[in-house]
N, CA, C and O atoms as a GROMACS GRO file, in nm:
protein
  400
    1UNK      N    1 -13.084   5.441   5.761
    1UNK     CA    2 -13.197   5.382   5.833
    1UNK      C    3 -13.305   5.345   5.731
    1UNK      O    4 -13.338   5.415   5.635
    2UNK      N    5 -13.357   5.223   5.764
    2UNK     CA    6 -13.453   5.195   5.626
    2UNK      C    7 -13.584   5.276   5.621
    2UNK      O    8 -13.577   5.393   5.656
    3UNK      N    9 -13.684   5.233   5.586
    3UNK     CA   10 -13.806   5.305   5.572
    3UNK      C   11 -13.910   5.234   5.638
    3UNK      O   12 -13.945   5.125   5.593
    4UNK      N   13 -13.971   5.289   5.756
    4UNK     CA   14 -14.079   5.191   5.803
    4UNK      C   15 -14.149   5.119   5.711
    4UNK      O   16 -14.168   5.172   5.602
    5UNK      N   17 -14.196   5.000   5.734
    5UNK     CA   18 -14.316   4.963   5.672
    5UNK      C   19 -14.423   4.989   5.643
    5UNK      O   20 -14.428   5.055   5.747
    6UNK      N   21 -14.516   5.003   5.602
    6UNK     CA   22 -14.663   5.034   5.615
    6UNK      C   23 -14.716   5.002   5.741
    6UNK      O   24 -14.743   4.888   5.778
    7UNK      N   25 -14.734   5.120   5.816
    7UNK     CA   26 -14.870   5.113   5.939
    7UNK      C   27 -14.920   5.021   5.932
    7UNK      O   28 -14.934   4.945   6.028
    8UNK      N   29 -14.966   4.996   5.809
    8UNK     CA   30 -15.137   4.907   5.812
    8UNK      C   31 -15.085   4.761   5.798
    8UNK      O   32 -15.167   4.669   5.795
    9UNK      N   33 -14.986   4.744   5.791
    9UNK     CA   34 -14.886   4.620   5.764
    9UNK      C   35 -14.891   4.574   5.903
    9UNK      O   36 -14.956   4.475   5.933
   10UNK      N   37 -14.828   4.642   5.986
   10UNK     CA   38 -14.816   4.616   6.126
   10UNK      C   39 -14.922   4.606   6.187
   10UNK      O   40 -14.934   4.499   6.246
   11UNK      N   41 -15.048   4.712   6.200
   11UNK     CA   42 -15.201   4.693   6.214
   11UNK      C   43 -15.279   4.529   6.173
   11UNK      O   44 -15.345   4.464   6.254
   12UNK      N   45 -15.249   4.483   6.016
   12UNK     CA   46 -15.274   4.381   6.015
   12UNK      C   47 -15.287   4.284   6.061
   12UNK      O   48 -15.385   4.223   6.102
   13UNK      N   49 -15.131   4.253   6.055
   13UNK     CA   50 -15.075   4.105   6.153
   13UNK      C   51 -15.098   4.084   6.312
   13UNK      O   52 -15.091   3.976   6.371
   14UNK      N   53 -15.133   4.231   6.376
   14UNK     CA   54 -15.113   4.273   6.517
   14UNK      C   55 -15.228   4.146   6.548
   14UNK      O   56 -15.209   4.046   6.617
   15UNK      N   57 -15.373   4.190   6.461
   15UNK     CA   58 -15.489   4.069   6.546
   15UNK      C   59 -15.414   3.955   6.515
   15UNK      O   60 -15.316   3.919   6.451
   16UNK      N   61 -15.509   3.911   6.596
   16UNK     CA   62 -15.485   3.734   6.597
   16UNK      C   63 -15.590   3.691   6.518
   16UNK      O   64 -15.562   3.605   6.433
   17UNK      N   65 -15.734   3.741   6.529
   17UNK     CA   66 -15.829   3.704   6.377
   17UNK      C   67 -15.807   3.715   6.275
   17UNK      O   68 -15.846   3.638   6.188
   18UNK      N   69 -15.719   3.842   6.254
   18UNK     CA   70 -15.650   3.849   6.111
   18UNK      C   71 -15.530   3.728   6.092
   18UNK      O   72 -15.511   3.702   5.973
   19UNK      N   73 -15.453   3.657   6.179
   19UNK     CA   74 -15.368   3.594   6.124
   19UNK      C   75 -15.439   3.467   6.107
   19UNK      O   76 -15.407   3.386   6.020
   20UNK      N   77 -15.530   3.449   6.185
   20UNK     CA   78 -15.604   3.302   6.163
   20UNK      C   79 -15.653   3.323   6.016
   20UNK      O   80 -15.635   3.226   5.943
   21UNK      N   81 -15.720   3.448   5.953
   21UNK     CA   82 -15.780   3.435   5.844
   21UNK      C   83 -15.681   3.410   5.713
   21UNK      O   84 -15.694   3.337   5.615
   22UNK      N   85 -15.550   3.525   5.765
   22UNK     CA   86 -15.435   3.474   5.705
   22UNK      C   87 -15.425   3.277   5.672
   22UNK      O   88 -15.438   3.226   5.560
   23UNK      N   89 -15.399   3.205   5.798
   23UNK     CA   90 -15.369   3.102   5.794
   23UNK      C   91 -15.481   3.018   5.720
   23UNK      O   92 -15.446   2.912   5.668
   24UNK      N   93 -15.566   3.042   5.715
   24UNK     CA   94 -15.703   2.996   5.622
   24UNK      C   95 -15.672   3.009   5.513
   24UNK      O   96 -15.642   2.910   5.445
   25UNK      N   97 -15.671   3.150   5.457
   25UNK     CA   98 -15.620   3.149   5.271
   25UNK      C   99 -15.482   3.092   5.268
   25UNK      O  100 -15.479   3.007   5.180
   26UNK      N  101 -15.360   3.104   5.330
   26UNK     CA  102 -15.241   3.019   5.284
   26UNK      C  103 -15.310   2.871   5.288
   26UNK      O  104 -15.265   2.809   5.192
   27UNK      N  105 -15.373   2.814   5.341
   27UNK     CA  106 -15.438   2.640   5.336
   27UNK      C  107 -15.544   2.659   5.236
   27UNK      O  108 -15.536   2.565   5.156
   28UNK      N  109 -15.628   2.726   5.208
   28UNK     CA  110 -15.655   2.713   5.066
   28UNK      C  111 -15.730   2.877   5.026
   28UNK      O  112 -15.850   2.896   5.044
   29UNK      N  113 -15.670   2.946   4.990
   29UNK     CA  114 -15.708   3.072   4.895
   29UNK      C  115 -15.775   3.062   4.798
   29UNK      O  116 -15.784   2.959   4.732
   30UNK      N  117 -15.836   3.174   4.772
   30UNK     CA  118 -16.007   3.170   4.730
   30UNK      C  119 -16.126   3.228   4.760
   30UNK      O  120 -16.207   3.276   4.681
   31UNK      N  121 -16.133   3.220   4.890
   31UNK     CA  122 -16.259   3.160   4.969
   31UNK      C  123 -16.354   3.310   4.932
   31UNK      O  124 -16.311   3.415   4.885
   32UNK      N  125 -16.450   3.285   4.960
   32UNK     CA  126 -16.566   3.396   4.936
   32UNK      C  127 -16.587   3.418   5.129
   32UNK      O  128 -16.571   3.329   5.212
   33UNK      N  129 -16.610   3.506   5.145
   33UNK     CA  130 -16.668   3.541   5.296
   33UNK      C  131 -16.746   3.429   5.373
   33UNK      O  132 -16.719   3.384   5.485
   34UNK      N  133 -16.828   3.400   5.307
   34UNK     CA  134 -16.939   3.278   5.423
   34UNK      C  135 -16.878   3.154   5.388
   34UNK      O  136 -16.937   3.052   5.425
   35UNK      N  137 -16.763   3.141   5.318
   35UNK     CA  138 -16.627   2.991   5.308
   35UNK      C  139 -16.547   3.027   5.437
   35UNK      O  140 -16.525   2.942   5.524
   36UNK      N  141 -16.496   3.184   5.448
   36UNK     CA  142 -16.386   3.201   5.567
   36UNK      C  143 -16.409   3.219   5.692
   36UNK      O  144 -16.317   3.247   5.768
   37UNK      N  145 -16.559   3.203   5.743
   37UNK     CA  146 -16.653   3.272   5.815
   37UNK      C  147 -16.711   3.086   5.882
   37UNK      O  148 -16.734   3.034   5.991
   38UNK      N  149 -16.712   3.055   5.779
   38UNK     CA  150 -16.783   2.870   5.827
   38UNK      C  151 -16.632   2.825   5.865
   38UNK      O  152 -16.640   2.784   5.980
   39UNK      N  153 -16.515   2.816   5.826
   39UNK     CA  154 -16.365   2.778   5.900
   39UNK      C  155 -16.324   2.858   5.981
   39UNK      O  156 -16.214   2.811   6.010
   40UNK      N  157 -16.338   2.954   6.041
   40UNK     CA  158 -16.313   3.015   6.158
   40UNK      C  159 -16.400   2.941   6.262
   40UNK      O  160 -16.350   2.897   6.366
   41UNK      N  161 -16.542   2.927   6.228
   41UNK     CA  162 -16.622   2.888   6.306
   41UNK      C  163 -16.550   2.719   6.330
   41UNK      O  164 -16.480   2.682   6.424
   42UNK      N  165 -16.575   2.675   6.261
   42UNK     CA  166 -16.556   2.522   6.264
   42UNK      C  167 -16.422   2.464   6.303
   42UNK      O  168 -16.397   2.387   6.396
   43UNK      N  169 -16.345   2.513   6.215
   43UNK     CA  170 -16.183   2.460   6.322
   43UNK      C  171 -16.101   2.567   6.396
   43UNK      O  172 -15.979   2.559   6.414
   44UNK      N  173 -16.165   2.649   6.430
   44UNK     CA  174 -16.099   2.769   6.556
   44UNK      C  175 -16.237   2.807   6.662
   44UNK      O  176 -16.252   2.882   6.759
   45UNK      N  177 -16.262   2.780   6.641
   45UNK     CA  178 -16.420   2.823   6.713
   45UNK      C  179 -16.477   2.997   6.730
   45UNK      O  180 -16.559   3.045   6.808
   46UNK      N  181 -16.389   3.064   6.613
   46UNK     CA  182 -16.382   3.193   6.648
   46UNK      C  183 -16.532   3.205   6.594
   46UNK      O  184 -16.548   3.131   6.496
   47UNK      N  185 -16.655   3.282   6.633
   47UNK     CA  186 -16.777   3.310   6.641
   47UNK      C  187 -16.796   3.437   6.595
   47UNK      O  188 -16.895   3.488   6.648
   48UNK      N  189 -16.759   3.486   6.543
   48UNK     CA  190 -16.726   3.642   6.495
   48UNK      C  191 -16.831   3.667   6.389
   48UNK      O  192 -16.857   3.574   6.312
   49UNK      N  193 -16.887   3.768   6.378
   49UNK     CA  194 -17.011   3.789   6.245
   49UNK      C  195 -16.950   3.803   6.154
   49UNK      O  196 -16.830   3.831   6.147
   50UNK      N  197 -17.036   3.781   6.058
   50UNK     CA  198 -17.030   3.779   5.934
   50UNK      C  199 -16.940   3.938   5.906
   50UNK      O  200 -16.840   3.952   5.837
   51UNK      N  201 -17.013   4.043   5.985
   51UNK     CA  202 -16.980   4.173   5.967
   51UNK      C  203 -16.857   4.222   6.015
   51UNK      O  204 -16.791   4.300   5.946
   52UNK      N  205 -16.817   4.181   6.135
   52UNK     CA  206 -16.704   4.149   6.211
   52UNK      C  207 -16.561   4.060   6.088
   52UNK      O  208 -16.450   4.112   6.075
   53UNK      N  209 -16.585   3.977   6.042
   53UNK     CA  210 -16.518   3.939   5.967
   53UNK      C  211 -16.496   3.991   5.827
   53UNK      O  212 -16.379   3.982   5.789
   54UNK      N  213 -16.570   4.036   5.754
   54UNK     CA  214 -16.605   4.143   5.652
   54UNK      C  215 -16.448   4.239   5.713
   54UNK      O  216 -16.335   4.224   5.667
   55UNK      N  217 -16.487   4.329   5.821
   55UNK     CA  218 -16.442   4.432   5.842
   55UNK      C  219 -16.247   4.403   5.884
   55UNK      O  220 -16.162   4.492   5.876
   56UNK      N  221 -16.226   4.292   5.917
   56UNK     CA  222 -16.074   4.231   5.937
   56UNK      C  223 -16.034   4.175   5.788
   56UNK      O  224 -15.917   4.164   5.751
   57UNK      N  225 -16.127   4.149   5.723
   57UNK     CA  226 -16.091   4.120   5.557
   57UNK      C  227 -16.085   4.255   5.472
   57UNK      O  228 -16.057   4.252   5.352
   58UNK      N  229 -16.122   4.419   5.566
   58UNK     CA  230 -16.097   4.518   5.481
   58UNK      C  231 -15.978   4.544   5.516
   58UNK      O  232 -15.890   4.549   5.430
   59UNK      N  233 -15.947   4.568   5.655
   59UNK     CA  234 -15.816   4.569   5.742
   59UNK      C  235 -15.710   4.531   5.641
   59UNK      O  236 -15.628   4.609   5.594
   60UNK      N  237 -15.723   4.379   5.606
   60UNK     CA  238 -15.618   4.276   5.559
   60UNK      C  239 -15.556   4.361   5.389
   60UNK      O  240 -15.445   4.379   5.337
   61UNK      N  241 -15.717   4.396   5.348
   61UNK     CA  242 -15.664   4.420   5.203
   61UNK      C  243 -15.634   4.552   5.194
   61UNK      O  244 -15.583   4.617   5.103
   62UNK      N  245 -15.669   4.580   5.294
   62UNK     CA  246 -15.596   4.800   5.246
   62UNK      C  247 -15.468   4.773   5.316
   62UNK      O  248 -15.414   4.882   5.331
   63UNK      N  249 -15.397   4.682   5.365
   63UNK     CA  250 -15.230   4.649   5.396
   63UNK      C  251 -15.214   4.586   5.313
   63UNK      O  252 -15.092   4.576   5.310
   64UNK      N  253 -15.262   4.517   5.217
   64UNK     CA  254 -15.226   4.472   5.053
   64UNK      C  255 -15.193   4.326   5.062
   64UNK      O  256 -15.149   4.268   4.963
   65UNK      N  257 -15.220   4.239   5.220
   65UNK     CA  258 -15.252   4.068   5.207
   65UNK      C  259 -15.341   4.020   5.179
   65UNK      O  260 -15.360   3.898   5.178
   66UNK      N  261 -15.452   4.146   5.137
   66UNK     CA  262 -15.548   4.019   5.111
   66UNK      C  263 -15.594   4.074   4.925
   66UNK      O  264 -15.594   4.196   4.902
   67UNK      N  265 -15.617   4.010   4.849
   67UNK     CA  266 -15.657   4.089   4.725
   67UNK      C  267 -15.827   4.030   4.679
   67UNK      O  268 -15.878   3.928   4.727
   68UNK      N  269 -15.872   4.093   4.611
   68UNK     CA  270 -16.020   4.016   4.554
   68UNK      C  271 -16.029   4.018   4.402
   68UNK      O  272 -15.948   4.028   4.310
   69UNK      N  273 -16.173   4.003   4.415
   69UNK     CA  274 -16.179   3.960   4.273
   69UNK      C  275 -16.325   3.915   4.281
   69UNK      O  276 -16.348   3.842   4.377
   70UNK      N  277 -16.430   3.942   4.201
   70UNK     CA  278 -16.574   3.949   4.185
   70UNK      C  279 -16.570   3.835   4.057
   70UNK      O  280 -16.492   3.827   3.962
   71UNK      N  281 -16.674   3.760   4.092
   71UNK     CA  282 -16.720   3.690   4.026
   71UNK      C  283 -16.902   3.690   3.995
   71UNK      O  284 -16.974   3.601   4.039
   72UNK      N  285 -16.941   3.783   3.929
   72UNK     CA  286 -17.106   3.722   3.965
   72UNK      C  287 -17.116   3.825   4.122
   72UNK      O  288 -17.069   3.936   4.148
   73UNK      N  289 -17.170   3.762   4.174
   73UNK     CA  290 -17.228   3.824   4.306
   73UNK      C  291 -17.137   3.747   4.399
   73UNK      O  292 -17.181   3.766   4.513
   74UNK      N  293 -17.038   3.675   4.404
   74UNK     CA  294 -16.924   3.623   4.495
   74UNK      C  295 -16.818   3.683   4.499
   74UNK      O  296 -16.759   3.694   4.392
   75UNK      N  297 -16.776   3.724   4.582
   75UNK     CA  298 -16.628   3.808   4.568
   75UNK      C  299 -16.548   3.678   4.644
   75UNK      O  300 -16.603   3.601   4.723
   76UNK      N  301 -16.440   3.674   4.611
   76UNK     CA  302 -16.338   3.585   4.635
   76UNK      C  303 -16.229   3.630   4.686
   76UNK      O  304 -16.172   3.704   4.606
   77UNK      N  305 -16.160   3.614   4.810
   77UNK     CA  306 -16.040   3.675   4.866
   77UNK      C  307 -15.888   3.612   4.869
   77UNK      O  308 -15.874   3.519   4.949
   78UNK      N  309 -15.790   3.644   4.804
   78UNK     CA  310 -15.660   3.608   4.788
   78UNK      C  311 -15.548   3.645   4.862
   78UNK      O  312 -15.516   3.764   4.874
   79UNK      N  313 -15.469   3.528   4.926
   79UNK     CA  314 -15.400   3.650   5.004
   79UNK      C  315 -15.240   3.625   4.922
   79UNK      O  316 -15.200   3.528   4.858
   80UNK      N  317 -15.145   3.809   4.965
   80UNK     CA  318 -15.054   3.847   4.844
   80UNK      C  319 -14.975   3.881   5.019
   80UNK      O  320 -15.000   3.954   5.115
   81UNK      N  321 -14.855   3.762   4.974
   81UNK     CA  322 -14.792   3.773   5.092
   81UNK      C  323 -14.693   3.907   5.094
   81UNK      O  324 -14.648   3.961   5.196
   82UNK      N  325 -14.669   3.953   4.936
   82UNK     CA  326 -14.559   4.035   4.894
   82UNK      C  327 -14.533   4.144   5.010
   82UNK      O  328 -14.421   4.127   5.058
   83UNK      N  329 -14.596   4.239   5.061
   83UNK     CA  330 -14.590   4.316   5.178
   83UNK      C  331 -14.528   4.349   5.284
   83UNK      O  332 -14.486   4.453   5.337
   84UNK      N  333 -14.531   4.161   5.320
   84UNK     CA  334 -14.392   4.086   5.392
   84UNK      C  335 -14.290   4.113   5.356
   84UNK      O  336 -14.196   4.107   5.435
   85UNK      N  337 -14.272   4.147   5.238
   85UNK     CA  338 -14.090   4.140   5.216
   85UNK      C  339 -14.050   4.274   5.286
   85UNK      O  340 -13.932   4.283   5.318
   86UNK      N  341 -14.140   4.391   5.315
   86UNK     CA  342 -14.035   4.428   5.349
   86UNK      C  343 -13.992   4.428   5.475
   86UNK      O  344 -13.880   4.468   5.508
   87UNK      N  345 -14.098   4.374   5.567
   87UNK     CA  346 -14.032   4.306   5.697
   87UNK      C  347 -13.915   4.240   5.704
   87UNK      O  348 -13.829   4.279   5.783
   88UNK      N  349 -13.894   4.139   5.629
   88UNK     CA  350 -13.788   4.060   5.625
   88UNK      C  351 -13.661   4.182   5.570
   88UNK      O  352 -13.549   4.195   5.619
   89UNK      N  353 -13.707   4.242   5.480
   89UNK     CA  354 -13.566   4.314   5.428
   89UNK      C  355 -13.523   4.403   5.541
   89UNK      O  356 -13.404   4.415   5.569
   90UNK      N  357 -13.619   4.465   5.607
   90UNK     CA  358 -13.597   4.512   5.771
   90UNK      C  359 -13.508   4.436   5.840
   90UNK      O  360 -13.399   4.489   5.862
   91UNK      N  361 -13.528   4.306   5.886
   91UNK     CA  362 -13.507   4.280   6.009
   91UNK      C  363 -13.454   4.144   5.898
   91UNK      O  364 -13.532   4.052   5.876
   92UNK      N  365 -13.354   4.145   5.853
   92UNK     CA  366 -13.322   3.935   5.773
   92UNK      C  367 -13.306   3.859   5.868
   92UNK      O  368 -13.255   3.855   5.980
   93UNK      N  369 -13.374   3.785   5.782
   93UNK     CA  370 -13.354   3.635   5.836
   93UNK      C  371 -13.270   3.545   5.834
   93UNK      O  372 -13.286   3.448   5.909
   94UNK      N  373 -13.158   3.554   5.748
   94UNK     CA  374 -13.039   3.483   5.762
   94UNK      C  375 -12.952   3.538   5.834
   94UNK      O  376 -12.840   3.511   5.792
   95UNK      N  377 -12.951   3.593   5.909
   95UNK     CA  378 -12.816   3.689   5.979
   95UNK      C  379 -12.767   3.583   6.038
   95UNK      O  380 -12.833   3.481   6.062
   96UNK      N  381 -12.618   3.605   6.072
   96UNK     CA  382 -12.577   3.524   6.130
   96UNK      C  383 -12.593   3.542   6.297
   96UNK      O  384 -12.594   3.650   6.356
   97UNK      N  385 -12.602   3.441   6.342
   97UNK     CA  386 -12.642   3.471   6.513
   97UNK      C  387 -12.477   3.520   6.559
   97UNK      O  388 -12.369   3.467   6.531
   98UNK      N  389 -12.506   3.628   6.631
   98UNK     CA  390 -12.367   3.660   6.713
   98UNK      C  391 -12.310   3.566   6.858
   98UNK      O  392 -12.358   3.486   6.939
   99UNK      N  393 -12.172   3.633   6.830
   99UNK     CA  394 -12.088   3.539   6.941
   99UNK      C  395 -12.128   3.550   7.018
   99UNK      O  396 -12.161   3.669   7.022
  100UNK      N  397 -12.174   3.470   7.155
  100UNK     CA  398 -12.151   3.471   7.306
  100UNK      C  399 -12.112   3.593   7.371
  100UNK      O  400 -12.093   3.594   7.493
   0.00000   0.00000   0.00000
């Protein structure tokens, strides 16, 4: 039997704010907080605070998708899909579909 995944793996992905923020850094990674915070707002209409979003970007990175990095007084957020794998090694994705 394999080895669960990380809790916080599954915790992650569970919101739906977290996957939108997900889907934000895969379209362009980088972003500093008030970059991921103005595209939630603007093409999802999600309205969420500043603080509120902060706190789903700690979520993200203590399950190890999201990583940072300080620049100056900007912190910058990256997301590290690696985590995923072991979902997939769980459950593959090429299996072959069974007979009827």
């Amino acid at each position: 039997m394999p080895v669960d995944a990380d809790p916080d793996l599954f915790k992650a992905i569970g919101d739906p704010t977290r996957r939108t923020i997900l889907d934000e850094l895969i379209d362009r990674d980088g972003q500093t907080l008030f970059e991921i915070c103005n595209r939630l707002t603007m093409k999802h209409n999600l309205t969420s605070s500043r603080q509120a979003i902060s706190q789903h970007l700690a979520v993200l990175e203590q399950a190890g998708l999201v990583r940072t990095r300080r620049e100056g007084r900007y912190k910058f957020h990256h997301i590290d899909t690696s985590p995923l794998r072991s979902i997939v090694e769980r459950w593959p994705i090429d299996r072959e579909a069974p007979d009827p």
